[in-house]
Residue, then its C-alpha position, 0 to 999 in steps of 0.5 A: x898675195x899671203x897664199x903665195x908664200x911658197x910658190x915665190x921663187x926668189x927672181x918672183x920675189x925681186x920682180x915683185x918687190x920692185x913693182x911693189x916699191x914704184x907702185x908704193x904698195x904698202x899693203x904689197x910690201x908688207x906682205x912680200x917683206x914677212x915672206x922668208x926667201x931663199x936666194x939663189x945666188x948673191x946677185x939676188x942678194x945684193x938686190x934683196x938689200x937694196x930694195x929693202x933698203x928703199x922699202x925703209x926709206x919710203x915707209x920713213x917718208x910716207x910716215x913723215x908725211x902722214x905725221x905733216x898732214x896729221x898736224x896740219x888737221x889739227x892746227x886747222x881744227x883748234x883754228x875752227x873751234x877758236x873762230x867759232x862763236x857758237x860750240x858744236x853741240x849747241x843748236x841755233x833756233x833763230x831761224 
């Protein structure tokens, strides 16, 4: 998508950056949103922001729900480590 930097026409852009948004692409939203764009009219415009907007709100939502799975992993590693009576690093040779 980088190499279509300059062949982007701003309805391209638009089409794009709603596929991109109901797909959540993030790599795809990246990429279009360091894109500079000239639009063609304000209608575009108008659209640009709220698109962008909705980028915002679902980078937000999926970096809050990364941080709830993050914090869970943890919480269930410190409760495997409390439970274990044995450490990691230590081998059993009752077998």
């Amino acid at each position: 998508m980088l190499g279509e930097r300059h062949l982007l026409n701003s309805s391209d852009w638009l089409s794009k950056l709603k596929v991109a948004i109901v797909r959540e692409d993030f790599d795809s939203l990246q990429t279009l949103t360091a894109m500079e764009i000239e639009f063609q009219n304000l209608q575009e415009l108008e659209d640009a922001k709220y698109l962008l907007k909705e980028t915002l709100m679902i980078s937000a939502r999926n970096r809050d729900s990364i941080q709830q799975s993050l914090s869970k992993v943890k919480r269930n590693i410190e409760i495997t480590r409390s439970t274990l009576s044995t450490p990691f690093h230590k081998i059993d040779k009752s077998f």
